[in-house]
ChimeraX commands (.cxc) that place a marker at each C-alpha (Angstrom):
marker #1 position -147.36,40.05,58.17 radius 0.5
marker #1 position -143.76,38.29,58.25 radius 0.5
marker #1 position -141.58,38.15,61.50 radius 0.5
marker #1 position -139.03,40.38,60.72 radius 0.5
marker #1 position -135.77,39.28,60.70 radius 0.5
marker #1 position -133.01,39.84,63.18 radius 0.5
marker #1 position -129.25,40.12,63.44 radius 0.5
marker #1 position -128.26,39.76,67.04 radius 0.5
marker #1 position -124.57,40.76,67.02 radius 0.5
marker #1 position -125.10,43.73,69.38 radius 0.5
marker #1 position -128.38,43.97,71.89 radius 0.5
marker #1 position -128.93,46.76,73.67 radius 0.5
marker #1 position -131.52,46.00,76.95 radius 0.5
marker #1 position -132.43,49.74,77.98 radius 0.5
marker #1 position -131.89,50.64,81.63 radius 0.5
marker #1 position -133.13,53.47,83.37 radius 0.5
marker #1 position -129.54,54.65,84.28 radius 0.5
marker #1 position -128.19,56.80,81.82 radius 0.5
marker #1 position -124.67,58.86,81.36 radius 0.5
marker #1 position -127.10,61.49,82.85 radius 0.5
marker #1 position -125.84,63.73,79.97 radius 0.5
marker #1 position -128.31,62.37,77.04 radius 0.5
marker #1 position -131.90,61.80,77.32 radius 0.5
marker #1 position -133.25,58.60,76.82 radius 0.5
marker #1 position -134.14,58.34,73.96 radius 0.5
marker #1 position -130.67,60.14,72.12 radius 0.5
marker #1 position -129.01,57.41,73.93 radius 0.5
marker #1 position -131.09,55.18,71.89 radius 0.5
marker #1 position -130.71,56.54,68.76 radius 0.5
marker #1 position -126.97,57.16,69.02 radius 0.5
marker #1 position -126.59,53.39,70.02 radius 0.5
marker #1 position -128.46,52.36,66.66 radius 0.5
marker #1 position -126.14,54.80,64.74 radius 0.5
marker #1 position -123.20,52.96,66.02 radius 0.5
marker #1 position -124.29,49.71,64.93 radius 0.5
marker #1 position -126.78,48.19,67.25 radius 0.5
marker #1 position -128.64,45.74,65.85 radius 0.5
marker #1 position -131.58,44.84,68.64 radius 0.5
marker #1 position -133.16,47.00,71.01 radius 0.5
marker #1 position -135.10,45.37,73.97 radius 0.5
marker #1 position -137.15,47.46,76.26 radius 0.5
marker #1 position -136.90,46.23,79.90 radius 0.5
marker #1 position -138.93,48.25,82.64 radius 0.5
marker #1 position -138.64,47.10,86.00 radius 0.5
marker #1 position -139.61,50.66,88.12 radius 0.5
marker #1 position -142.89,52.09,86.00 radius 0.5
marker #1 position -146.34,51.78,85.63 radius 0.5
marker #1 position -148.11,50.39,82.63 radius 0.5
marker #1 position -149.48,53.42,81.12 radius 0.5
marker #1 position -145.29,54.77,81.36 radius 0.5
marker #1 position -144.27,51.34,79.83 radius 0.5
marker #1 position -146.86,51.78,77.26 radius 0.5
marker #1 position -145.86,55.45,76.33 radius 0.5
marker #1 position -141.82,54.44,76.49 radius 0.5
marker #1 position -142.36,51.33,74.20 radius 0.5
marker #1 position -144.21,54.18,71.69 radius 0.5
marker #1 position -141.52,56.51,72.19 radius 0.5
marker #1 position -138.33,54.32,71.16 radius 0.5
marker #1 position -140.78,52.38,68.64 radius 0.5
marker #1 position -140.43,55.80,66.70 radius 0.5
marker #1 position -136.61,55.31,66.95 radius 0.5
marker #1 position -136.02,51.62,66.04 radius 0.5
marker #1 position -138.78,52.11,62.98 radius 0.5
marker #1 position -136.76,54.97,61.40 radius 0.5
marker #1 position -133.41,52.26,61.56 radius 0.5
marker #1 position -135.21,49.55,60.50 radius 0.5
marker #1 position -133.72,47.43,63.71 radius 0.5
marker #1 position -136.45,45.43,65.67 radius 0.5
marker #1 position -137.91,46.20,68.96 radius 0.5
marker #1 position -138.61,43.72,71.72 radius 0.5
marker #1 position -140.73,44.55,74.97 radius 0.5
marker #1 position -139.07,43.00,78.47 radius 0.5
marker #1 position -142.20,40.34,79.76 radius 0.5
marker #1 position -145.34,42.71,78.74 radius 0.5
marker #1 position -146.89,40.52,75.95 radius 0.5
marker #1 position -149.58,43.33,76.13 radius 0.5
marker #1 position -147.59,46.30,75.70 radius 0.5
marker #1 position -145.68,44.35,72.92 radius 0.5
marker #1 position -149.37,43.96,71.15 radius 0.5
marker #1 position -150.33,47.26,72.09 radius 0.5
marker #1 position -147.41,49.37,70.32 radius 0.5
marker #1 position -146.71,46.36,67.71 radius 0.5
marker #1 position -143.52,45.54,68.92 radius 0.5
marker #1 position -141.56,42.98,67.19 radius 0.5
marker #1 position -141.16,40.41,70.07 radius 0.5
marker #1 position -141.24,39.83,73.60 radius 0.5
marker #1 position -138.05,38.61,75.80 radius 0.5
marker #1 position -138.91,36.00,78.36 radius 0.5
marker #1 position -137.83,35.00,81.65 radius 0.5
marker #1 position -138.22,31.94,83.46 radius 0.5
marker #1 position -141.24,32.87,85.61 radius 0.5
marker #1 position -142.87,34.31,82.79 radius 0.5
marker #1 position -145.68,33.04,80.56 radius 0.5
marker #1 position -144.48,29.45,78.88 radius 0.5
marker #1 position -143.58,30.38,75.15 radius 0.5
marker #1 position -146.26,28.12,73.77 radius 0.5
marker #1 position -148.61,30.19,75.44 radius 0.5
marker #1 position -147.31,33.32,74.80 radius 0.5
marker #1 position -147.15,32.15,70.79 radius 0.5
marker #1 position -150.99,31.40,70.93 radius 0.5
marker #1 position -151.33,35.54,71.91 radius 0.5
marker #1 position -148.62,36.37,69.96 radius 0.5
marker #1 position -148.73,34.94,66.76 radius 0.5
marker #1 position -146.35,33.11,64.65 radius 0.5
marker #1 position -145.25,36.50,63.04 radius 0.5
marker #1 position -143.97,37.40,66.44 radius 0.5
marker #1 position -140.28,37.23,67.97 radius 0.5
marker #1 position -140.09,35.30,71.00 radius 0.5
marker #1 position -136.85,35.16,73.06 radius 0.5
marker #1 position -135.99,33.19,76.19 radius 0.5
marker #1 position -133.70,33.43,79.14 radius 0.5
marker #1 position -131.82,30.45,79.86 radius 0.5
marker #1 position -129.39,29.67,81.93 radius 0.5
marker #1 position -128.12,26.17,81.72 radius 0.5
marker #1 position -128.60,23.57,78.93 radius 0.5
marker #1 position -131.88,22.18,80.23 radius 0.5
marker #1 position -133.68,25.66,79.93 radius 0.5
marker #1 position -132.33,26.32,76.54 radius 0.5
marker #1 position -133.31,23.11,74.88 radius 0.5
marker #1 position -136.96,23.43,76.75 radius 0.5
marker #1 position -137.06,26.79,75.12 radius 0.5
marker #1 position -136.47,25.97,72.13 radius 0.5
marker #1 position -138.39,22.86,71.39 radius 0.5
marker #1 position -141.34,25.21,73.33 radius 0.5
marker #1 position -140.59,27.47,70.33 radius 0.5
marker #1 position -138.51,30.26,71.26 radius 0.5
marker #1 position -136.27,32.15,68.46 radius 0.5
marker #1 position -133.59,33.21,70.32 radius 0.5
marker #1 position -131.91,32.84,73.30 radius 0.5
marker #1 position -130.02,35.40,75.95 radius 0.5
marker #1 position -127.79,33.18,77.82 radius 0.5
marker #1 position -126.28,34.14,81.41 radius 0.5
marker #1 position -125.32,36.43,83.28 radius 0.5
marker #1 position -122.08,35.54,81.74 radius 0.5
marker #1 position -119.87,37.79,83.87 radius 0.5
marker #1 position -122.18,38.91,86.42 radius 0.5
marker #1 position -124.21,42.27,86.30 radius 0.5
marker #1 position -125.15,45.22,88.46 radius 0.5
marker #1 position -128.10,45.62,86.52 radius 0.5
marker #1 position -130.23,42.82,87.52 radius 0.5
marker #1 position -131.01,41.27,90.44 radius 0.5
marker #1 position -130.50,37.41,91.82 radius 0.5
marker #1 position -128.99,36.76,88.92 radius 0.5
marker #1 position -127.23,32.93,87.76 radius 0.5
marker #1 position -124.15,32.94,86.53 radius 0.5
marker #1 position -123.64,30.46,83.73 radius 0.5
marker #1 position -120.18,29.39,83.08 radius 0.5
marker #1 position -118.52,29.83,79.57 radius 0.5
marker #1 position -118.45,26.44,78.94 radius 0.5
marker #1 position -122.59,25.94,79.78 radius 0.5
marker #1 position -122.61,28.69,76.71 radius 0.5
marker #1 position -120.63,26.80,74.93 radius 0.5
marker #1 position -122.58,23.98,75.28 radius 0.5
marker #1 position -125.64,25.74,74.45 radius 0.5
marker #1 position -124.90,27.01,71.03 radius 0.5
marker #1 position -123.77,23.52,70.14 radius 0.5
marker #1 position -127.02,21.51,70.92 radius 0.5
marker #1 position -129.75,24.23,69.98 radius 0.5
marker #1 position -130.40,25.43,66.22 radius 0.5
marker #1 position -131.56,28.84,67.05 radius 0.5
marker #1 position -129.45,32.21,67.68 radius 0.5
marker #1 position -127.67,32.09,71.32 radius 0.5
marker #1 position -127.35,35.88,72.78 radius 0.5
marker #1 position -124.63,36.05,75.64 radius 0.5
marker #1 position -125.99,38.69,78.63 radius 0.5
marker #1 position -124.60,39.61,81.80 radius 0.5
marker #1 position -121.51,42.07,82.45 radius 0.5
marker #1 position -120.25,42.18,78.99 radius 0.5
marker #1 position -117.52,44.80,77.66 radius 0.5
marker #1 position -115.29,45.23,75.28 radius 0.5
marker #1 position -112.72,44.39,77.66 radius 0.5
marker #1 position -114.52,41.22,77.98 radius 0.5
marker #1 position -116.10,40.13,74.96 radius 0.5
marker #1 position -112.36,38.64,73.87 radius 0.5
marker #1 position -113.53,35.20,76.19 radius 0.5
marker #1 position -116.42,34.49,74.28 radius 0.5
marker #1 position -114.01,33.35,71.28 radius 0.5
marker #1 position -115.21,29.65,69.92 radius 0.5
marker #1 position -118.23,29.71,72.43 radius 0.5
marker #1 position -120.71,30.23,68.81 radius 0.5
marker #1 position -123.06,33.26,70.47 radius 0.5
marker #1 position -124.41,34.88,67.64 radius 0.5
marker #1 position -124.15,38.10,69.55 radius 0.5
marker #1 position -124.24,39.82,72.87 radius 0.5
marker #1 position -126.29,41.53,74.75 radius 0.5
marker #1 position -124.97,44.67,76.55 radius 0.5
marker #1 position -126.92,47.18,79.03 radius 0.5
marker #1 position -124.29,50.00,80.76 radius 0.5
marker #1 position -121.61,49.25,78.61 radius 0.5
marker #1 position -124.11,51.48,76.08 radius 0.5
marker #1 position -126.25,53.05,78.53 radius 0.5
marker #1 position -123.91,54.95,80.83 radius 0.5
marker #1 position -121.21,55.62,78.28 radius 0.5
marker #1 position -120.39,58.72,77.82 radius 0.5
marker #1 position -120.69,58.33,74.10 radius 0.5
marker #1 position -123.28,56.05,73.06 radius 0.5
marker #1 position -122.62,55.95,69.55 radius 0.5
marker #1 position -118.54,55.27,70.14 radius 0.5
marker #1 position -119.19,52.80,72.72 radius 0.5
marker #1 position -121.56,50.69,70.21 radius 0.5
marker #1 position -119.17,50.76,67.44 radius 0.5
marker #1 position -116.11,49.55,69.21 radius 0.5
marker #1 position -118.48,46.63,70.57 radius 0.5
marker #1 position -119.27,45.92,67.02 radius 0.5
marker #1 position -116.11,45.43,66.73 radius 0.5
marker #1 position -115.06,43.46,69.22 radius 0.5
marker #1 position -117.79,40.94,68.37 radius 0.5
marker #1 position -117.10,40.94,64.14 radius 0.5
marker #1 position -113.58,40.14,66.06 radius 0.5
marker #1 position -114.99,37.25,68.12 radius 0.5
marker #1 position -116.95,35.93,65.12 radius 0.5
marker #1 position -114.50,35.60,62.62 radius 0.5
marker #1 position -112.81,33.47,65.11 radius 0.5
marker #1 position -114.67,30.67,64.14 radius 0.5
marker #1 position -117.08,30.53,66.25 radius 0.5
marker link #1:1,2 radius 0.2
marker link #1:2,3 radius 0.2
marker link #1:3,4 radius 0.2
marker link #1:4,5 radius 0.2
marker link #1:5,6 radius 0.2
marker link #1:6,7 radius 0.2
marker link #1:7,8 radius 0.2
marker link #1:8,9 radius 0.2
marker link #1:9,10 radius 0.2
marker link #1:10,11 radius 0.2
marker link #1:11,12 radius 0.2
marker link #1:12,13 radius 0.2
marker link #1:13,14 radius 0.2
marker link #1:14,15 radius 0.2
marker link #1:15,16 radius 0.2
marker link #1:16,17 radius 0.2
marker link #1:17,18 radius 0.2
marker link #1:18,19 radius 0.2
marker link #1:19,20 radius 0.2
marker link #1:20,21 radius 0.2
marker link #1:21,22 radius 0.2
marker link #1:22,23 radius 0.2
marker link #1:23,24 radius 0.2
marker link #1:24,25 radius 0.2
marker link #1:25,26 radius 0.2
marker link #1:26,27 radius 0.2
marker link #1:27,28 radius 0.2
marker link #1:28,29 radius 0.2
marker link #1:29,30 radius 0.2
marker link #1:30,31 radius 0.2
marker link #1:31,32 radius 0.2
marker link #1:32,33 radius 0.2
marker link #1:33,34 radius 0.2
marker link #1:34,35 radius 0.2
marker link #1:35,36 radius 0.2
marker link #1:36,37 radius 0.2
marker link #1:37,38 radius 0.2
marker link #1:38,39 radius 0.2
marker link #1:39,40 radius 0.2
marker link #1:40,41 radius 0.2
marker link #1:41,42 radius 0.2
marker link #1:42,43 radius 0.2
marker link #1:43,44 radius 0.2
marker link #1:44,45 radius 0.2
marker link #1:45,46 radius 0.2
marker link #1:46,47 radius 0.2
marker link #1:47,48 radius 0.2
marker link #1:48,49 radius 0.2
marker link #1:49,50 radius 0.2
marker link #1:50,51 radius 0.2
marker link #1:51,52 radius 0.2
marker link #1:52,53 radius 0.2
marker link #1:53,54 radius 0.2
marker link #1:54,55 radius 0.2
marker link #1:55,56 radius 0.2
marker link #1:56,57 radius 0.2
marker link #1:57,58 radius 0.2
marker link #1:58,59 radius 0.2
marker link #1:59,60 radius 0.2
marker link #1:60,61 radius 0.2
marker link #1:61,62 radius 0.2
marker link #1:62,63 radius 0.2
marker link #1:63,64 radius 0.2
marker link #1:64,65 radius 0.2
marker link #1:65,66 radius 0.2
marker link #1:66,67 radius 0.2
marker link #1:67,68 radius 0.2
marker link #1:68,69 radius 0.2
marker link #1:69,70 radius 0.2
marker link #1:70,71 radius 0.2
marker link #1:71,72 radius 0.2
marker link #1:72,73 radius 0.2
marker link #1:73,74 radius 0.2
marker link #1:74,75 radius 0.2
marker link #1:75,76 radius 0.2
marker link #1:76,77 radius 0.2
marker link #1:77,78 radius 0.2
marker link #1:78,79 radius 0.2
marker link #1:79,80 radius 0.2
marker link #1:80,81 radius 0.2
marker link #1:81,82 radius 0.2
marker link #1:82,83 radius 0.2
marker link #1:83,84 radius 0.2
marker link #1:84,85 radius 0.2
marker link #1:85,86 radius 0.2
marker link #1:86,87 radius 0.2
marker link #1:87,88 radius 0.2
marker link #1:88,89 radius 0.2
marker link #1:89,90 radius 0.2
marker link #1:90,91 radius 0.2
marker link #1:91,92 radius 0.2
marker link #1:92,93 radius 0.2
marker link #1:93,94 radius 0.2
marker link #1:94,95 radius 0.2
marker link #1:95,96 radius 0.2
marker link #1:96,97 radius 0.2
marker link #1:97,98 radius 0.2
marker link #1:98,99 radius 0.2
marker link #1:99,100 radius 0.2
marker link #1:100,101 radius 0.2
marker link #1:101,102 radius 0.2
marker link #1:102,103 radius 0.2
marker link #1:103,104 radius 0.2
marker link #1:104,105 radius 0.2
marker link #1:105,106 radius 0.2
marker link #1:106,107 radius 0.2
marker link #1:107,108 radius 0.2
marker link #1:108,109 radius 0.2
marker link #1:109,110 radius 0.2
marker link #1:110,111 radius 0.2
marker link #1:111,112 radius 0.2
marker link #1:112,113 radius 0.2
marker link #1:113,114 radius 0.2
marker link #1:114,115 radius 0.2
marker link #1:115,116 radius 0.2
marker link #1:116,117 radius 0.2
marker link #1:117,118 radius 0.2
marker link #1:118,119 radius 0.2
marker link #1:119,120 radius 0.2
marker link #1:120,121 radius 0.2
marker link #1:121,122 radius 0.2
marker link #1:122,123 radius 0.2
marker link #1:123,124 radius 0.2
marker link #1:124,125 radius 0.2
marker link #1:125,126 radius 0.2
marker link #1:126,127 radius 0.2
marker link #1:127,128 radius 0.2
marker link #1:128,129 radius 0.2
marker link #1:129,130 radius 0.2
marker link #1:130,131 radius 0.2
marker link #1:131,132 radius 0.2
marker link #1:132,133 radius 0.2
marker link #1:133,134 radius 0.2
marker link #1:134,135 radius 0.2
marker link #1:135,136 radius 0.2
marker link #1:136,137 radius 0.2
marker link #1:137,138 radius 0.2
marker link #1:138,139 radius 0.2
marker link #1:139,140 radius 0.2
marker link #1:140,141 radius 0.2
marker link #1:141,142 radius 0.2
marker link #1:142,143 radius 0.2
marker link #1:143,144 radius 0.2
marker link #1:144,145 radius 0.2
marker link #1:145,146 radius 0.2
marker link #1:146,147 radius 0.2
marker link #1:147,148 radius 0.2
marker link #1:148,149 radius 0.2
marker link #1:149,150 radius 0.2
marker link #1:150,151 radius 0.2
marker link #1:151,152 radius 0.2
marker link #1:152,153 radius 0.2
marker link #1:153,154 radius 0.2
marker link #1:154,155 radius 0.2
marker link #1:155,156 radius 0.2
marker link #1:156,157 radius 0.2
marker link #1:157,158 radius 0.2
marker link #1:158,159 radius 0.2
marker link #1:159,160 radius 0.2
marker link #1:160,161 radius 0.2
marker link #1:161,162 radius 0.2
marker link #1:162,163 radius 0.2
marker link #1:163,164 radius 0.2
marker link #1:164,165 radius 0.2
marker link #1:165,166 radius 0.2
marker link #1:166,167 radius 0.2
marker link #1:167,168 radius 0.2
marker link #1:168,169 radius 0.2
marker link #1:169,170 radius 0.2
marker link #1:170,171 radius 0.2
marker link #1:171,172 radius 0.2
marker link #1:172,173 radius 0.2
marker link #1:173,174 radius 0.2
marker link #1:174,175 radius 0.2
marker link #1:175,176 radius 0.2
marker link #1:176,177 radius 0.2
marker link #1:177,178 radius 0.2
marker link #1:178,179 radius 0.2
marker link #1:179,180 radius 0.2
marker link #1:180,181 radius 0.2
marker link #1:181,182 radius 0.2
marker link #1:182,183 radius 0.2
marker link #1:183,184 radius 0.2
marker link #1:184,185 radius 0.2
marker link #1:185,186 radius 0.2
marker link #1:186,187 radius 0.2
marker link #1:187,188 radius 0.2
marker link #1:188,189 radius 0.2
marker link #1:189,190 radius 0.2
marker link #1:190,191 radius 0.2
marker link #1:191,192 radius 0.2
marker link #1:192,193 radius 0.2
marker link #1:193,194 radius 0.2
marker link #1:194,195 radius 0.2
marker link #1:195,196 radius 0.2
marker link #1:196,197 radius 0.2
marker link #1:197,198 radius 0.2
marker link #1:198,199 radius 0.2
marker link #1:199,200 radius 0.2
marker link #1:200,201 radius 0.2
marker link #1:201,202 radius 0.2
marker link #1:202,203 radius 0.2
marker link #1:203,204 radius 0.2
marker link #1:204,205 radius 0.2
marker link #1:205,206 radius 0.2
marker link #1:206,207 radius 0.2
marker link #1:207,208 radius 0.2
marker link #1:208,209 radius 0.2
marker link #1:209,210 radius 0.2
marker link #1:210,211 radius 0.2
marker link #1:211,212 radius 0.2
marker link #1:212,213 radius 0.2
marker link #1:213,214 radius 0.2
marker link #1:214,215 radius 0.2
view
């Protein structure tokens, strides 16, 4: 089995807090019809058996678009549902170790965020990393802000895709010009809009806009 491959121009990390008007999972599927091209599942407030059961659910949903799935931390829900990758965090399993469980047909992606995180990840192995929190977040807690330029810096010195995370908009998105993210990573700017499927589209948008700056 091959790792599939992924376009990260537009993220989605799931939260919990939704517009309150669509369930879960139409939130999901509306943000794939506008153009997302990653879905990670993060679950912070569940047990396993609920992880497990969510991860099936929106599995369904990412299959039928052909976009990959990546489980938040739980290498063993990712193995469980076959998942196509796990996202990382700093007190998480070391990627060489997670690779041994995972495979080499496996996505593995990384939270860095300064330059000494994202070249350890990546020499460790990592595919990808999401970079930040950018412009701070609601949606996570003790978060580190990493300046602009530490991006910057970032996509310059490591050969693998760079995903910018924390408090990114549309309003936004316009600073990450000539930075050289491959993409971003968004969670309420999806989540709790009132249309899912608009809100993804004009963030596609906005980063086609940001990439064909040059960066």
């Amino acid at each position: 089995m091959k790792k599939r491959k992924a376009d990260y121009c537009l993220y989605l990390c799931t939260d919990r807090h939704t517009n309150g008007k669509l369930d879960f999972l139409q939130i999901i599927e509306q943000a794939l019809q506008g153009g997302c091209s990653v879905v990670q599942l993060r679950e912070k407030e569940c047990d396993t058996r609920e992880f497990y059961q969510r991860a099936t659910d929106i599995k369904t949903v990412t299959d039928r678009y052909h976009i990959p799935l990546i489980i938040n931390d739980r290498i063993d829900v990712c193995m469980a549902v076959d998942a196509d990758g796990v996202h990382l965090g700093q007190e998480d399993l070391p990627v060489r170790e997670a690779r041994k469980i995972l495979g080499d047909e496996k996505i593995i992606g990384v939270s860095a965020h300064n330059i000494e995180e994202a070249l350890k990840a990546w020499k460790e192995g990592a595919d990808y990393l999401g970079v930040g929190a950018i412009f701070g977040t609601k949606t996570k807690k003790n978060t580190v802000d990493t300046s602009i330029e530490t991006l910057k810096e970032i996509c310059s010195r490591v050969p693998i895709p760079v995903v910018a995370i924390g408090g990114i908009s549309a309003d936004n998105i316009v600073q990450l010009k000539h930075t050289g993210i491959n993409g971003v990573a968004v969670v309420s700017a999806i989540m709790t809009a009132e249309e899912p499927k608009r809100a993804a589209a004009e963030l596609l948008i906005k980063v086609r806009e940001v990439q064909n700056e040059g960066i």
